[in-house]
N, C-alpha and C positions, 0 to 999 in steps of 0.2 A: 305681201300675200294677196291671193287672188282668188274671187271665189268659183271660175269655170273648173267641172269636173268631167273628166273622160270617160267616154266610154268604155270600161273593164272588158266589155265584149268584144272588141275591137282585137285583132289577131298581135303577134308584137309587129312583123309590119306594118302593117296600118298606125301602128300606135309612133315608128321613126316615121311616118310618113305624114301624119298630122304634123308631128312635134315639126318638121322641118317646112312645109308649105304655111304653118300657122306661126312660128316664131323663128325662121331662118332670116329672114330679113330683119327682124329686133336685135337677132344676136349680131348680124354684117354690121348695123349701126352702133352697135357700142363696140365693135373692136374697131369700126376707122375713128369714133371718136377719142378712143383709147390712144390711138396711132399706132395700133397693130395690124400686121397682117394677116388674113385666113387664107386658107386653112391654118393652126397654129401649130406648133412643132413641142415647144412646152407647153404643159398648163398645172398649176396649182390651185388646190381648194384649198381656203383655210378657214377652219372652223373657231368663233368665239362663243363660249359655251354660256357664258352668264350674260354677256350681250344678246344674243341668240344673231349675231350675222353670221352670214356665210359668205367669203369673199372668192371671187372668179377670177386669176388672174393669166396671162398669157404672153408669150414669147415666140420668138423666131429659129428656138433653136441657138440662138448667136449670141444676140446681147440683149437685155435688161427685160425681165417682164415689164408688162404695164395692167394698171389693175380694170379689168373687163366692167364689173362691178360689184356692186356689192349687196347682199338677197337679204333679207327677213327670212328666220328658221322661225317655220310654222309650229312645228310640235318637234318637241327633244325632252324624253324622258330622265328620268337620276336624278341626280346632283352634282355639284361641282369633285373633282378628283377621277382617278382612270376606273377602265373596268379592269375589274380582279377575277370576276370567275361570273359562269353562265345562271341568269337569273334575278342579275342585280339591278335592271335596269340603266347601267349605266352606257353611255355613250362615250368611247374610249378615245384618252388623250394620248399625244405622242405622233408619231410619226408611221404616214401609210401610205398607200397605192393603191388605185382601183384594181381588183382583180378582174371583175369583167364587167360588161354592162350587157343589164338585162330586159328586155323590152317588155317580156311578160309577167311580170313579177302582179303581187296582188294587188297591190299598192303603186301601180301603172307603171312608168319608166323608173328603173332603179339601178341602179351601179354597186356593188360589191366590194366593202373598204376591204383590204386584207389583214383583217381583225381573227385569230390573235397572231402576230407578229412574232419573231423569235425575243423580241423582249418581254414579252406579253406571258409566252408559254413556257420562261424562265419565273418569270415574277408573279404569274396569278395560280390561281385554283389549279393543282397539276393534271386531275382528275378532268374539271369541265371549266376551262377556263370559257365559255361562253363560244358564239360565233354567227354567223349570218346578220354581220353589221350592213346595211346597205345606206345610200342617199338616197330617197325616190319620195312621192308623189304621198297624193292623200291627205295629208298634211294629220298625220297619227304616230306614234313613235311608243317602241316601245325595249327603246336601246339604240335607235336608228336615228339619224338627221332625216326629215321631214319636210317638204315643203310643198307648196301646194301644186296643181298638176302645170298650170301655165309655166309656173318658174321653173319646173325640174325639165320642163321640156327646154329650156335653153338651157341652163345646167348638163343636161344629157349630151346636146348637140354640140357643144364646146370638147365635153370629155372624147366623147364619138368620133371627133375628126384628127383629135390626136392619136387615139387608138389608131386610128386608118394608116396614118404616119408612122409609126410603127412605134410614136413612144407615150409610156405610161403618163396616168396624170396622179402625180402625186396631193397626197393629203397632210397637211400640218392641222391639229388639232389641238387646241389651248384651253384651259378652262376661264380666260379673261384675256383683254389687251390688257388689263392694269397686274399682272402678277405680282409684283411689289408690291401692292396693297393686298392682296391675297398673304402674301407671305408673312403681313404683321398682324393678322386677325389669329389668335392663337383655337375659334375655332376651327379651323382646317388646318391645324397643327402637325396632323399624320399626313398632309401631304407637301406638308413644306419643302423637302429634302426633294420630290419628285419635280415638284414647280421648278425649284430652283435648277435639274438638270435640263430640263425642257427647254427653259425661256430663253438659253442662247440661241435656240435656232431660231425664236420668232426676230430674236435680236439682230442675228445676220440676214435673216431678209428683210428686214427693214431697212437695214442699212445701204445694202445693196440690191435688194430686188432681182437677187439671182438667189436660186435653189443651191442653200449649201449641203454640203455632205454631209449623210448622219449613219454612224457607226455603233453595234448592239455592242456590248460590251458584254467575255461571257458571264457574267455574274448579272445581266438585263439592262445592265445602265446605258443610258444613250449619250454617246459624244457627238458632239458639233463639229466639224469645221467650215468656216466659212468659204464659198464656192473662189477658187480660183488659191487659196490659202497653200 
């Protein structure tokens, strides 16, 4: 984390037009030290909720992401487990896509998780299951990934250029890298069952570092398969 704060008054142009003249060349250098190419074709965020990292990773479209790097989340409100319904403060686990990115939001550059998902509006509050999940700036959170405004300007500028490309940037959201120790602490006992459907998919991209397939199931449950499977 960083402690420079943007100017709020700043138009949302002005606001891609700093993030790009002030951190476009930091992002050029960790994707060639990555050994990626830019503009990227893929990109995934994945979020570790009790770590508090935020990991940036990217592709060709073709073959294997490579990991861009990996951020400090400034402020992330909850606790460990998903969001269930609007008010909980929680920051929601499972599997997601930027819906848009947004240059003026209040909280400087922000991006748009597409919270809640059809597993989401299966499984949580039917009435208010929650919504206006974003990533962005400020470093305040109050259901949101947060980070401070230097960082979400690369963050942004990575998402931004695969949008341009015309594909989404997916979100995987965890509540730990260690789930197995999560799953023997019996207190987060009501979320065992959820961990335990989640963590194959952290399990196939680790393994492979390609984005596997993930399927809602209609009763909410998420199935994995591994990408090329």
């Amino acid at each position: 984390p960083t402690t420079w704060l943007a100017d709020l008054g700043w138009s949302g142009t002005q606001r891609v037009a700093h993030a790009k003249s002030a951190r476009q060349a930091t992002v050029n250098e960790l994707f060639e030290k990555a050994g990626a190419s830019w503009p990227p074709k893929d990109v995934l965020y994945r979020i570790f909720k009790q770590e508090r990292e935020f990991e940036v990773w990217a592709g060709d479209g073709e073959s294997e992401l490579k990991l861009i790097g990996t951020y400090g989340i400034c402020a992330a409100s909850g606790d460990l487990g998903p969001k269930r319904k609007e008010g909980d403060y929680q920051v929601p686990e499972g599997f997601y896509k930027i819906g848009y990115f947004y240059p003026t939001s209040s909280y400087y550059l922000a991006a748009q998780v597409n919270y809640p998902n059809q597993s989401d509006k299966i499984r949580g509050d039917k009435k208010a299951p929650g919504s206006d999940i974003l990533i962005h700036g400020r470093c305040a959170s109050i259901g949101c990934i947060s980070m401070t405004d230097e960082r979400v300007e690369e963050i942004y500028l990575v998402g931004w250029a695969a949008f341009l490309a015309g594909k989404p940037t997916i979100i995987h959201s965890f509540p730990s890298r260690d789930i197995d120790k999560l799953e023997g602490d019996p207190k987060h006992a009501q979320h065992h069952d959820f961990w335990r459907e989640i963590e194959p998919g952290m399990r196939a991209f680790d393994e492979s570092h390609r984005i596997p397939n993930v399927r809602i199931e209609p009763d909410g449950r998420y199935v994995i398969t591994p990408h090329g499977a």
